[in-house]
DOPAMAR-24604 format. One line per 4 residues: number of its first residue (from 1); for each residue y, z, x of N, C-alpha, C. Coordinates in steps of 0.2 Angstrom, whole numbers. Layout:
<recs>
NUM) Y Z X Y Z X Y Z X ~ ...
</recs>
This chain:
<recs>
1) -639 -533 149 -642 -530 155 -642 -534 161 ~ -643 -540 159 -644 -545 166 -634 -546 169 ~ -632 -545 164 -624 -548 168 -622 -541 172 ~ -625 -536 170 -623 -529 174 -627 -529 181
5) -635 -532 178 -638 -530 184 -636 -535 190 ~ -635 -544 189 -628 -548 191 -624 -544 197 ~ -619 -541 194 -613 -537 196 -613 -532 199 ~ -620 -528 198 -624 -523 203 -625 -524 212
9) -631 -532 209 -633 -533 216 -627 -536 221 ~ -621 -540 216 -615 -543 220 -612 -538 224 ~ -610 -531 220 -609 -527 223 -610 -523 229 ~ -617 -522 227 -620 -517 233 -619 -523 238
13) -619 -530 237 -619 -533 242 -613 -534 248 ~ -607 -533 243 -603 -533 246 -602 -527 251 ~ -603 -522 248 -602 -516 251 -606 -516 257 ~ -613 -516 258 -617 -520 263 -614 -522 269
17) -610 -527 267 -609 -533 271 -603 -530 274 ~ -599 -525 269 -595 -523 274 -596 -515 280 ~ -602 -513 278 -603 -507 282 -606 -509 289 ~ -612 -515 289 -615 -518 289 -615 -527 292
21) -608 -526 293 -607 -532 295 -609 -540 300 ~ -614 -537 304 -615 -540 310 -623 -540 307 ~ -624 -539 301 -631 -541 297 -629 -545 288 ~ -623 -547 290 -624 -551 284 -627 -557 281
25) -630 -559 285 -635 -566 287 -639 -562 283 ~ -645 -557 285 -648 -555 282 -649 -551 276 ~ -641 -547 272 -641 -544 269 -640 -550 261 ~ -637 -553 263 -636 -558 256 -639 -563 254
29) -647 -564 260 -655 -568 259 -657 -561 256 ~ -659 -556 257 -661 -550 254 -657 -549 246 ~ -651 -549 244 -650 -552 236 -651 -557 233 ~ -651 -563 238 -654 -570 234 -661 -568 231
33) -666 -565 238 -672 -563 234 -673 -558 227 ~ -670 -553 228 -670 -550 225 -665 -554 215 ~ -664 -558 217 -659 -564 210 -666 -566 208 ~ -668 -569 213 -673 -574 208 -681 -568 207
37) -682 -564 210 -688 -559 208 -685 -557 203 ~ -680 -557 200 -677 -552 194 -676 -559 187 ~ -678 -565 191 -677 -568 185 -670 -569 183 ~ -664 -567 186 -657 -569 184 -657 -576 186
41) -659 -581 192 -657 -587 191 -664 -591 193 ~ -665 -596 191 -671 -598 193 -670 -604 199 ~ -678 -605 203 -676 -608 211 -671 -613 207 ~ -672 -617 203 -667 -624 204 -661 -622 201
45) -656 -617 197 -651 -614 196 -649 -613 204 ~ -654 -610 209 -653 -607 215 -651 -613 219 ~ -653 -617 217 -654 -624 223 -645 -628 222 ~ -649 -631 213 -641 -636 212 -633 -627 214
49) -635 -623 217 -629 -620 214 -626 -622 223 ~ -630 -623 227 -630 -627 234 -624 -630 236 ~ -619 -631 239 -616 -635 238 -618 -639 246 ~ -618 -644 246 -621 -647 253 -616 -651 256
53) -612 -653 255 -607 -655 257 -603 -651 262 ~ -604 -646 260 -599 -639 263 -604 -639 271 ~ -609 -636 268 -616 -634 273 -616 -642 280 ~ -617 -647 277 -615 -653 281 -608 -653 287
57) -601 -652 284 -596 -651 285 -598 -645 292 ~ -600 -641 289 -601 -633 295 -603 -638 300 ~ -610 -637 298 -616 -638 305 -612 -645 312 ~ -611 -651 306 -607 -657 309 -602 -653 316
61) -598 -650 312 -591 -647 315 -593 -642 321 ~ -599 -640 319 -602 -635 325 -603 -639 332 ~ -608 -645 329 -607 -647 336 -604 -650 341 ~ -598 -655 335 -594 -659 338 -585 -650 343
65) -587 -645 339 -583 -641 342 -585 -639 347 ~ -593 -637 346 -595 -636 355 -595 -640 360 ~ -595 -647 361 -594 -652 365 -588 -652 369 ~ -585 -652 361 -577 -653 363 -574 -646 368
69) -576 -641 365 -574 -635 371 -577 -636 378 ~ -584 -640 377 -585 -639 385 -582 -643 391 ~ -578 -649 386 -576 -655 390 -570 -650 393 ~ -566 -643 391 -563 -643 393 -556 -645 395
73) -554 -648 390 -548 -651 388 -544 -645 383 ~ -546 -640 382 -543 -635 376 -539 -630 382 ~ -543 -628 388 -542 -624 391 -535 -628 396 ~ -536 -634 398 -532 -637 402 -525 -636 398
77) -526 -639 390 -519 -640 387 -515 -634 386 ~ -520 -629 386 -518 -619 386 -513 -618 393 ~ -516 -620 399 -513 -618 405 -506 -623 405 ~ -507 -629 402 -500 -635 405 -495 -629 402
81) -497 -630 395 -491 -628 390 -488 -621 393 ~ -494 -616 393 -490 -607 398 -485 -609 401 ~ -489 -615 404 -486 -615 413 -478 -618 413 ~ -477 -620 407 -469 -622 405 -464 -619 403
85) -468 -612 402 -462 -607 398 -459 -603 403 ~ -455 -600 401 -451 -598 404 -450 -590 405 ~ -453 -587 400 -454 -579 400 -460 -577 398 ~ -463 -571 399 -470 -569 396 -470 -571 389
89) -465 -567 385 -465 -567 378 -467 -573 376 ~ -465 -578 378 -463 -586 373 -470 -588 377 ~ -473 -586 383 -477 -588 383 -485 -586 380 ~ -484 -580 377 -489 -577 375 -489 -580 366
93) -481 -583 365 -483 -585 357 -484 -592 357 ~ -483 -596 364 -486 -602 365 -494 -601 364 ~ -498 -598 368 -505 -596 370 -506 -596 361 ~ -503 -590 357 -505 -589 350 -506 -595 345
97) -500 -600 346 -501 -605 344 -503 -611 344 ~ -506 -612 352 -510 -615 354 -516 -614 351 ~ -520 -610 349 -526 -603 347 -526 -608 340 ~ -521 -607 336 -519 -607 329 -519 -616 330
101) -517 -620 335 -518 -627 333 -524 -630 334 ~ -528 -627 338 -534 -627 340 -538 -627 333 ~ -539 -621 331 -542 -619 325 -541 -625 318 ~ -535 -631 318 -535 -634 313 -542 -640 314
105) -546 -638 319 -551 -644 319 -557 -639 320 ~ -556 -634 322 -563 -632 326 -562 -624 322 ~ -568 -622 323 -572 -615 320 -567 -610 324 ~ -567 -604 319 -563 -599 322 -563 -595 328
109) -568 -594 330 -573 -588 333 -572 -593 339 ~ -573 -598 339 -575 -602 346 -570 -605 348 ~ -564 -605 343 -559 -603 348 -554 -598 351 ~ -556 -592 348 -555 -589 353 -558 -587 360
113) -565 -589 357 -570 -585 364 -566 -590 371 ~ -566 -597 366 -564 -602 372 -557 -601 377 ~ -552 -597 372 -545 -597 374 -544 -590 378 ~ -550 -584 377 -550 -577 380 -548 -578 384
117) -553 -580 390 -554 -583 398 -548 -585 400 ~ -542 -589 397 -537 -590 399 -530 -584 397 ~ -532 -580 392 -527 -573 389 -527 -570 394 ~ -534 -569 397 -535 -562 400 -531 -563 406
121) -532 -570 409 -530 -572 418 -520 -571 418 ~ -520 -573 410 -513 -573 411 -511 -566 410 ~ -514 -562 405 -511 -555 405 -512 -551 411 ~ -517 -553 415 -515 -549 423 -510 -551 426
125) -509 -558 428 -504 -561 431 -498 -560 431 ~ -496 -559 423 -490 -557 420 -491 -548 419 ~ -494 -545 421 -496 -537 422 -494 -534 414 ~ -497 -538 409 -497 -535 401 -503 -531 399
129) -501 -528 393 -508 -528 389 -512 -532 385 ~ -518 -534 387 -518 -541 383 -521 -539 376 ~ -519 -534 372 -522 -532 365 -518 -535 360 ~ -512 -535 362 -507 -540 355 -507 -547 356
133) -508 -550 363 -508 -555 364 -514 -559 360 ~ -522 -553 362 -527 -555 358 -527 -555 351 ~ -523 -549 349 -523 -550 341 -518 -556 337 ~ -514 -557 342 -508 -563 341 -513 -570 340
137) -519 -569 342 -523 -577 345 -527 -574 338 ~ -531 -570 336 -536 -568 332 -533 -572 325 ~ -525 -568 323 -522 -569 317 -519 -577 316 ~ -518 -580 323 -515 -587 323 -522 -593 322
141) -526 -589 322 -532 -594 325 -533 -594 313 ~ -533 -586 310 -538 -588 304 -529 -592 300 ~ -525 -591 301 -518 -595 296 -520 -602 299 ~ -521 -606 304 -523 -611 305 -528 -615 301
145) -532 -612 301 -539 -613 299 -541 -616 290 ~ -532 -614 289 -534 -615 282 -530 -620 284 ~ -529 -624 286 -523 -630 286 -525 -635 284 ~ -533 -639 286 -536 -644 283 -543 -643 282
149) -546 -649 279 -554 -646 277 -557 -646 282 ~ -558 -647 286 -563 -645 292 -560 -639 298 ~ -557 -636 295 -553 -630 298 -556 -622 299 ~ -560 -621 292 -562 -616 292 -568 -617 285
153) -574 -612 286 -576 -611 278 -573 -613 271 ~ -567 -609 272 -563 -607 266 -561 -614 264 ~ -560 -617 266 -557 -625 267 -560 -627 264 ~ -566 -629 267 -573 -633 264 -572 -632 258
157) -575 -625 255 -576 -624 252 -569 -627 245 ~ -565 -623 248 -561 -627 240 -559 -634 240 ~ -561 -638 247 -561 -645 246 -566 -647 242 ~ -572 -645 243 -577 -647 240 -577 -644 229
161) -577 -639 230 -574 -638 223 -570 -641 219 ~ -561 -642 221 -558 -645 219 -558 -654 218 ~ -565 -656 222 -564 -662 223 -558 -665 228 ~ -557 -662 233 -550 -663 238 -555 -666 243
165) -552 -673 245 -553 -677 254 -548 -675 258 ~ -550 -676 263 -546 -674 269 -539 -676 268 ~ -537 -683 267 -532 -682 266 -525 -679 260 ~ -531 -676 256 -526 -671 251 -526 -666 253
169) -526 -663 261 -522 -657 263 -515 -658 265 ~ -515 -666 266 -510 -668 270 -504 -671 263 ~ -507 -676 259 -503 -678 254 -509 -677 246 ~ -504 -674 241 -508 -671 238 -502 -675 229
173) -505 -679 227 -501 -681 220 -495 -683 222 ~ -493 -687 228 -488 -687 230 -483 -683 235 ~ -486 -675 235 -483 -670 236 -487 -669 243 ~ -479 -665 248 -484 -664 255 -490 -658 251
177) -497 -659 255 -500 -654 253 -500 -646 257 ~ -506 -643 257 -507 -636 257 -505 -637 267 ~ -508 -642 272 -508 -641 279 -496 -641 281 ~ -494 -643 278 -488 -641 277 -485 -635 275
181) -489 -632 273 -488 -625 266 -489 -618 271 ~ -498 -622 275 -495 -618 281 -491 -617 288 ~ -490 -623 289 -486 -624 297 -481 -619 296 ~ -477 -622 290 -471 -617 287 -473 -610 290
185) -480 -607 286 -481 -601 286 -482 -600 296 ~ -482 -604 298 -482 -603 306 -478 -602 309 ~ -473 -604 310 -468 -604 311 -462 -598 309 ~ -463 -595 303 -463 -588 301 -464 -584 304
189) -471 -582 306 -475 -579 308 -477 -578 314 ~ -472 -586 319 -472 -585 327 -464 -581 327 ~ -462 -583 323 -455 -579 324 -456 -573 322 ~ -461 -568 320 -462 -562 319 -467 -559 326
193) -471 -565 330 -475 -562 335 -469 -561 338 ~ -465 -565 341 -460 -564 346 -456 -560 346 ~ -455 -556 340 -452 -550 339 -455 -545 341 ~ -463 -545 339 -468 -541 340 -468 -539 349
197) -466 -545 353 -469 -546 360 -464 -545 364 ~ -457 -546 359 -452 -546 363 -450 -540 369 ~ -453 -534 371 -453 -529 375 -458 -533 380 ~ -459 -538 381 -466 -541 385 -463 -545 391
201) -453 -546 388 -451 -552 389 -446 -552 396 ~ -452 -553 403 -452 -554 410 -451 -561 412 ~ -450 -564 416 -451 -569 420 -458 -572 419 ~ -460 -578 418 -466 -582 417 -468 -582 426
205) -474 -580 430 -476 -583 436 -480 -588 436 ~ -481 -591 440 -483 -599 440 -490 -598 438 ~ -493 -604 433 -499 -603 433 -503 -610 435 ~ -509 -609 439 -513 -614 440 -516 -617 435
209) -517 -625 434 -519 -629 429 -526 -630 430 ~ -530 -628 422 -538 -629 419 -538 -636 421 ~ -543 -639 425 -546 -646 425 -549 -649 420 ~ -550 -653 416 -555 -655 411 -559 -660 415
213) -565 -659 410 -572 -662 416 -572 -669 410 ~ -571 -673 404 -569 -677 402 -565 -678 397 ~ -562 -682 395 -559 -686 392 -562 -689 383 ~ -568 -689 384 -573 -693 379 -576 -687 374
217) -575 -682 375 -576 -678 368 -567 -677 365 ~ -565 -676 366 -556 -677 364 -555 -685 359 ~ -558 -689 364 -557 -695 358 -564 -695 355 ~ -570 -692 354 -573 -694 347 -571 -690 343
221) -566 -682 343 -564 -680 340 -560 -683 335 ~ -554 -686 339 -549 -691 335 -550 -695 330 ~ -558 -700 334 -560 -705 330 -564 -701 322 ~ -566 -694 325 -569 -693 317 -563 -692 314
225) -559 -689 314 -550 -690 311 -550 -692 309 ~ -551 -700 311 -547 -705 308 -553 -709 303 ~ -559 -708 306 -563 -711 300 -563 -708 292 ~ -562 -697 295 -562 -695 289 -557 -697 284
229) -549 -697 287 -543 -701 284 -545 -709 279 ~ -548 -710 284 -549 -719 281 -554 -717 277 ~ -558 -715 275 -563 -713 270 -563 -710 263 ~ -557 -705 265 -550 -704 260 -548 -710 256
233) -548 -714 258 -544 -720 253 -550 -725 251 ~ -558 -724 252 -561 -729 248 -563 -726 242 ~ -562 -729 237 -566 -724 231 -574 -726 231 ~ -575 -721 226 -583 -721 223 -589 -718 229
237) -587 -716 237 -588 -713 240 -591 -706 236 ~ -602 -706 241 -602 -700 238 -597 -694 240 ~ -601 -687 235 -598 -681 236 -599 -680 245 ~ -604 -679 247 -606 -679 253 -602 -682 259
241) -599 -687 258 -596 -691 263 -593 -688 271 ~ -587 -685 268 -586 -681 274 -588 -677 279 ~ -595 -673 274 -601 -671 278 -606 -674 281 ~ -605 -679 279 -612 -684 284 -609 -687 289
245) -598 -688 288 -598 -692 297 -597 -685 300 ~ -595 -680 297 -595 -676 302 -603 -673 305 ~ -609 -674 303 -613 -673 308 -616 -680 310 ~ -614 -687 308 -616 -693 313 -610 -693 319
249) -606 -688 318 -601 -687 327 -604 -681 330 ~ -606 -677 326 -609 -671 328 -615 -673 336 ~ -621 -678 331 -625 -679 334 -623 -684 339 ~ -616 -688 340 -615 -693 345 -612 -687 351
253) -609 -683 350 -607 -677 353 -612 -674 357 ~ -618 -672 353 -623 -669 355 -625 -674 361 ~ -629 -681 359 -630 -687 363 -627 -688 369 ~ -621 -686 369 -615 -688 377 -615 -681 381
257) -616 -675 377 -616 -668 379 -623 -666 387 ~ -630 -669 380 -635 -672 385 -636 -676 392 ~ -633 -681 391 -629 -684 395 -627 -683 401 ~ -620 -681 399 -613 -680 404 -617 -672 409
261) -621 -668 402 -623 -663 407 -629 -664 413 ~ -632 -669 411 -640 -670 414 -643 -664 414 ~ -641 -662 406 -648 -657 405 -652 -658 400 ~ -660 -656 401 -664 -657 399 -667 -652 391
265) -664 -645 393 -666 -640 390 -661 -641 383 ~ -663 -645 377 -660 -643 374 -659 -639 369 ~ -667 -634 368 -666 -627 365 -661 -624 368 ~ -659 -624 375 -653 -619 377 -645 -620 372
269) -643 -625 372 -638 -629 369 -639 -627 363 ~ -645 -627 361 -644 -626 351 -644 -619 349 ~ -647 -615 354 -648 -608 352 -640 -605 355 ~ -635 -607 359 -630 -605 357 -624 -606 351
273) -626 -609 346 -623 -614 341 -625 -606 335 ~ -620 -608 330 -620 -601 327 -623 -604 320 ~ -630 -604 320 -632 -607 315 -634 -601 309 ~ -631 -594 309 -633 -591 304 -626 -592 299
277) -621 -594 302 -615 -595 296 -617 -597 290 ~ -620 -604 295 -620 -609 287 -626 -607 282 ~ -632 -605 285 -637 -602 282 -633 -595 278 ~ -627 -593 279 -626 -587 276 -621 -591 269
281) -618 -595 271 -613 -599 266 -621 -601 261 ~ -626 -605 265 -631 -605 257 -633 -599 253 ~ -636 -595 255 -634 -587 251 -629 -587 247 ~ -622 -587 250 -616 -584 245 -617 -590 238
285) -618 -597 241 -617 -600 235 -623 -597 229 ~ -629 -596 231 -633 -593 226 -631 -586 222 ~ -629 -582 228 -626 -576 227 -621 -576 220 ~ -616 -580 222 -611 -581 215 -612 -583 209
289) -619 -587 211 -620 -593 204 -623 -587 198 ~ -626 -582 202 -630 -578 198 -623 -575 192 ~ -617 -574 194 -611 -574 190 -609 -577 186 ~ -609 -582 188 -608 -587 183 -615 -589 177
293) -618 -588 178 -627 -588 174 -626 -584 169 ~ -623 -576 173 -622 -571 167 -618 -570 165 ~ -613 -575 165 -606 -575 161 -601 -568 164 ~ -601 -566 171 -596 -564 173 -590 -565 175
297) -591 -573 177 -584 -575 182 -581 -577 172 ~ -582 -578 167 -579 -579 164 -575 -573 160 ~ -579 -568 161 -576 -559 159 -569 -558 163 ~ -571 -562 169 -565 -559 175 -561 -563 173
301) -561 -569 172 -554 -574 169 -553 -572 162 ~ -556 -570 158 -552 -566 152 -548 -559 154 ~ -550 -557 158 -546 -549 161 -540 -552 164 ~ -540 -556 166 -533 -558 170 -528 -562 167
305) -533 -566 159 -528 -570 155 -524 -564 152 ~ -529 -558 149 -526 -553 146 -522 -553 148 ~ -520 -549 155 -515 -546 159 -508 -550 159 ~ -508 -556 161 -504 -561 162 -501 -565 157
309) -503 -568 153 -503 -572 146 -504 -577 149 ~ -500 -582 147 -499 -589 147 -494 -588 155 ~ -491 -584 156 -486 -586 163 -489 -588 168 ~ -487 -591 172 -490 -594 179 -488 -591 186
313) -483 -588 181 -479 -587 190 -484 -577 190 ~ -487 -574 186 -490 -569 184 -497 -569 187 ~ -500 -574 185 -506 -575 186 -506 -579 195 ~ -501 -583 197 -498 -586 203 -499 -577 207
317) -496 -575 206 -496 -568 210 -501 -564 211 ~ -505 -563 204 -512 -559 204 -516 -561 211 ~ -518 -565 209 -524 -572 211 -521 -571 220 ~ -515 -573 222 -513 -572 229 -511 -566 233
321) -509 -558 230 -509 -552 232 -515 -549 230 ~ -521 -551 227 -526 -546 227 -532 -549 233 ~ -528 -557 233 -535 -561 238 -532 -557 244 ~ -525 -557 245 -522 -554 253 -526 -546 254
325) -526 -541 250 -527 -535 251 -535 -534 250 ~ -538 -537 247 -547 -538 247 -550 -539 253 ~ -548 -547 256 -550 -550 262 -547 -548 267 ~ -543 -541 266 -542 -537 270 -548 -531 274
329) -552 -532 270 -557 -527 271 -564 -530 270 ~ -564 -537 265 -572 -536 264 -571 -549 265 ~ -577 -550 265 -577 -554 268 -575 -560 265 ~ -571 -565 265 -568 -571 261 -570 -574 258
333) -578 -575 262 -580 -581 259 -584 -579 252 ~ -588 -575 250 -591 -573 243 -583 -572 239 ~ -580 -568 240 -573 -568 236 -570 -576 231 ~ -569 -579 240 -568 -586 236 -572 -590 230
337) -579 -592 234 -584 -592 231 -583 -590 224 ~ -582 -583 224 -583 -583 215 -577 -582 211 ~ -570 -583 215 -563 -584 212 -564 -591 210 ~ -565 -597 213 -565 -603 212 -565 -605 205
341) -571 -603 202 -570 -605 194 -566 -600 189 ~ -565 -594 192 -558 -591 189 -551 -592 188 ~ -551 -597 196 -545 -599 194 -546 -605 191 ~ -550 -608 189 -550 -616 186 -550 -614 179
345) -552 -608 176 -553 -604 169 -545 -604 168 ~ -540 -601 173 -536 -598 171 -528 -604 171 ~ -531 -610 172 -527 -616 173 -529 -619 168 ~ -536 -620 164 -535 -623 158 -530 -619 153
349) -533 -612 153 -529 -608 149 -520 -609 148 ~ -519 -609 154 -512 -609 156 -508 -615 153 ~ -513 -619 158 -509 -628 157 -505 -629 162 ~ -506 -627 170 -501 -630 175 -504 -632 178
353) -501 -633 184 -506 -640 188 -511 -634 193 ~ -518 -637 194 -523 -632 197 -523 -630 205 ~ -519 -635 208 -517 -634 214 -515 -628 216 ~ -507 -625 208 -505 -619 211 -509 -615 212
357) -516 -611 209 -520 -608 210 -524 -607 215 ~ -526 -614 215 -531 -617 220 -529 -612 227 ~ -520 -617 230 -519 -614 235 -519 -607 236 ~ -515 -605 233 -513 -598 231 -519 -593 234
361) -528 -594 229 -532 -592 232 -533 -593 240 ~ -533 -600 242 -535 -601 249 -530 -598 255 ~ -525 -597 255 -520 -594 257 -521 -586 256 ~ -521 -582 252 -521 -575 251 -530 -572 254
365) -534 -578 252 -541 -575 255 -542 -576 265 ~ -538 -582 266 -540 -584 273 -534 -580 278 ~ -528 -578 274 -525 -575 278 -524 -568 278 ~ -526 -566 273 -526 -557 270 -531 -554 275
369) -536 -558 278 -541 -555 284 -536 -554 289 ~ -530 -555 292 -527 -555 298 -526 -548 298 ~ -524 -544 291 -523 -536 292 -524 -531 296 ~ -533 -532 295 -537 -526 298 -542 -531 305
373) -544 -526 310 -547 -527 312 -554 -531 309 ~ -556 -528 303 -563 -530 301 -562 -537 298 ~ -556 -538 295 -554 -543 289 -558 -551 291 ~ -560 -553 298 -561 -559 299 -565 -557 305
377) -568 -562 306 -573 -564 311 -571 -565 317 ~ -566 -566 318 -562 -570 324 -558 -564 325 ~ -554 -559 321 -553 -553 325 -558 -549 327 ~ -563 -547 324 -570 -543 327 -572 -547 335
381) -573 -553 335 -575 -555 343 -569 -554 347 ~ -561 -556 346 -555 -552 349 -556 -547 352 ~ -556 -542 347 -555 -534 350 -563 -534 354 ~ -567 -537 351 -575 -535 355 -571 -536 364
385) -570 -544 364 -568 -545 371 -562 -541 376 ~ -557 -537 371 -553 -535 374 -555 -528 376 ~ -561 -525 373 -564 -517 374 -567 -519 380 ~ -573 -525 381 -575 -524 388 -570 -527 392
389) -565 -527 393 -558 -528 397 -557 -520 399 ~ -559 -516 394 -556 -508 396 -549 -508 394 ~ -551 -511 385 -545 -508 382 -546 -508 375 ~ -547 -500 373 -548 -498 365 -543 -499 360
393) -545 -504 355 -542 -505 349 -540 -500 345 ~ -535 -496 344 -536 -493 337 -533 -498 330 ~ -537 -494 325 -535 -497 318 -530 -499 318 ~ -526 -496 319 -516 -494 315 -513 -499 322
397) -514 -500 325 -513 -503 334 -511 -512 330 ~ -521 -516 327 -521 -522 326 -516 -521 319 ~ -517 -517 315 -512 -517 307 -504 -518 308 ~ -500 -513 316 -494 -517 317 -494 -522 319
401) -498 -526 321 -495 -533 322 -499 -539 315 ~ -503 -537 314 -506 -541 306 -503 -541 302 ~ -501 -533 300 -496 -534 291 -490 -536 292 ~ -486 -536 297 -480 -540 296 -481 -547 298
405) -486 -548 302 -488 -555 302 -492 -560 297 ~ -496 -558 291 -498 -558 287 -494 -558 280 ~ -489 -554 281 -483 -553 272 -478 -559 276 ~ -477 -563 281 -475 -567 283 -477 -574 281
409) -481 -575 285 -486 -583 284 -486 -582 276 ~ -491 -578 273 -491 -576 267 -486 -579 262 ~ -481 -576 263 -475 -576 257 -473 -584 259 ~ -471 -585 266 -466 -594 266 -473 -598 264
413) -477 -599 265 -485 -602 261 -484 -603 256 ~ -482 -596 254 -484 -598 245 -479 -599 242 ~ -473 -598 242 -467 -599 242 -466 -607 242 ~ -470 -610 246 -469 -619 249 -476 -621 242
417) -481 -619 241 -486 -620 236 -480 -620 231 ~ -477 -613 229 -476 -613 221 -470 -620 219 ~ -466 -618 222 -460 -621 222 -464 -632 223 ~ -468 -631 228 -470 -640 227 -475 -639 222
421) -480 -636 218 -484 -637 213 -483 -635 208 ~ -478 -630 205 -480 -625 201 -479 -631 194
</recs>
């Protein structure tokens, strides 16, 4: 009874969260309650199931990426680069991947909001419609984002899981790792926007250059970089590590922001920072645990050994077209979440290396959202912004430039996982 009523409340939650979107913060603290008044898991099952590492990594990254946005250096590097192309089209999948390089450090959402202001100026200037360009910047922004662990949620989270440091996105057992696996998948998939764009493709008019107002959030950026790298290579460091420099830069961030702005109101400052995320990430983690308690996530890894057998390249496939077309509609982060130990189930079974899974999952979950308008967060704030511009999204509109951009990055990503881990 208890592993049904489990699978119940996961459900309706899910479905919730996807009718219901712009309340999901709320809806998944409304299941948690309801877990522990029903006795499924108890507060300290509730608590250790926490992963804090993750939650430190968010909040840290929050601040050090609002600072960094205000210095205004993201906007400057947006306009240099335009301003050297040559035609609208190659300029618009500059802007796209600029969007998409931005996003390997900094939260999704806030790069787009940050790089809009400069789509929009350019889509008058160049007289386009700036709706593929935004959805070009939405989709480039979530493929990026799985590149390293301070990239996106999705990241965090399976770094934290598989026990991966930052630098095991980049070299992994020897092996280039998963931030490789993507570029690949970039470069794909700019060669798909540019086909997408290519009726767009006029003469580039001159663009005026963004000023930056400093220099010194650009390099504390660097320096957390390079600390997280060097950190990578000491052992015996807690679990936490990563999460702690990133909010001792957060606050040095915070520190110079106060500063450089001479402002005093720092409720103003905090109350723009999107503090319900990470609060919702602690939910999802309870939210799952309750699965795992009732021996579900263990049923689901039997269903898929069944199916598959021992193959890998079977269960490789499962795991990465079911994450792309789920995460197409309902929200990545609970998915991963409770994939995580099914696929870890499904590699002792097998006996291959855990990585091919691992990625496989992170790839099909974080990029399978580019499909639909709803699929990611960073597209809903896109289209939001291109409506009050006085330009309506349809569905089928954001879907041709997603799906063929999506079975792209997609297939050469996982293509570079299988082939270097399998």
């Amino acid at each position: 009874m208890e592993k049904f009523t489990a699978i119940g409340i996961f459900a309706l939650t899910y479905i919730l969260i996807i009718l219901f979107y712009h309340k999901k913060f709320l809806i998944v603290w409304l299941a948690v309650a309801a877990l522990l008044l029903l006795g499924i898991e108890s507060p300290k099952q509730a608590f250790d199931a926490i992963n804090w590492n993750v939650i430190l990594l968010y909040y840290g990254m929050l601040f050090v990426g609002e600072v960094f946005l205000y210095s205004k250096m993201p906007d400057h590097l947006a306009t240099l680069f335009a301003s050297k192309t040559k035609s609208t089209a190659i300029a618009m999948v500059v802007i796209c991947c600029f969007t998409g390089a931005l996003s390997i450090l900094l939260e999704n959402v806030a790069v787009v909001l940050l790089v809009a202001p400069i789509a929009i100026s350019i889509s008058k200037k160049c007289n386009i419609n700036p709706v593929p360009l935004f959805i070009g910047m939405a989709v480039s922004s979530n493929l990026q984002g799985t590149a390293t662990l301070i990239g996106d949620p999705p990241s965090m989270l399976l770094g934290s899981f598989a026990g991966l440091n930052f630098n095991d996105f980049f070299v992994l057992d020897g092996k280039p790792g998963i931030f490789f696996a993507v570029q690949i998948g970039a470069v794909v998939s700019a060669a798909v926007l540019y086909w997408l764009f290519r009726k767009y493709n006029k003469p580039m008019p001159s663009i005026e250059l963004e000023h930056y107002l400093s220099r010194v959030p650009t390099i504390l950026v660097i320096l957390l970089i390079l600390c997280l790298i060097m950190s990578s290579f000491i052992p015996n460091l807690p679990d936490y590590t990563a999460g702690l420099l990133c909010c001792i830069f957060g606050t040095i961030c915070f520190v110079w922001y106060l500063w450089h702005s001479k402002k005093t109101d720092v409720l103003q400052f905090v109350n723009t920072l999107d503090w319900q995320t990470g609060l919702f990430l602690i939910g999802i983690f309870i939210l799952v645990q309750s699965l795992s308690v009732s021996g579900v996530i263990g049923d689901m890894a039997q269903m898929i050994i069944r199916i598959t057998g021992k193959n890998a390249f079977a269960a490789f496939m499962i795991i990465l077209w079911s994450a792309v077309f789920l995460s197409a509609f309902v929200d990545n982060v609970p998915f991963l979440v409770a994939m995580l130990p099914v696929t870890k189930l499904l590699t002792e079974h097998i006996g291959t290396s855990p990585y091919v899974f691992y990625f496989a999952l992170l790839i099909g979950a974080s990029i399978g959202g580019n499909i639909t308008p709803i699929g990611a967060s960073a597209n809903i704030v896109a289209m939001g912004i291109v409506k009050k511009h006085g330009h309506h999204v349809k569905f089928m509109q954001f879907v041709k430039i997603g799906l063929p951009f999506t079975i792209a990055a997609v297939t050469a990503s996982a293509a570079f996982v299988w082939f270097v881990f399998k």
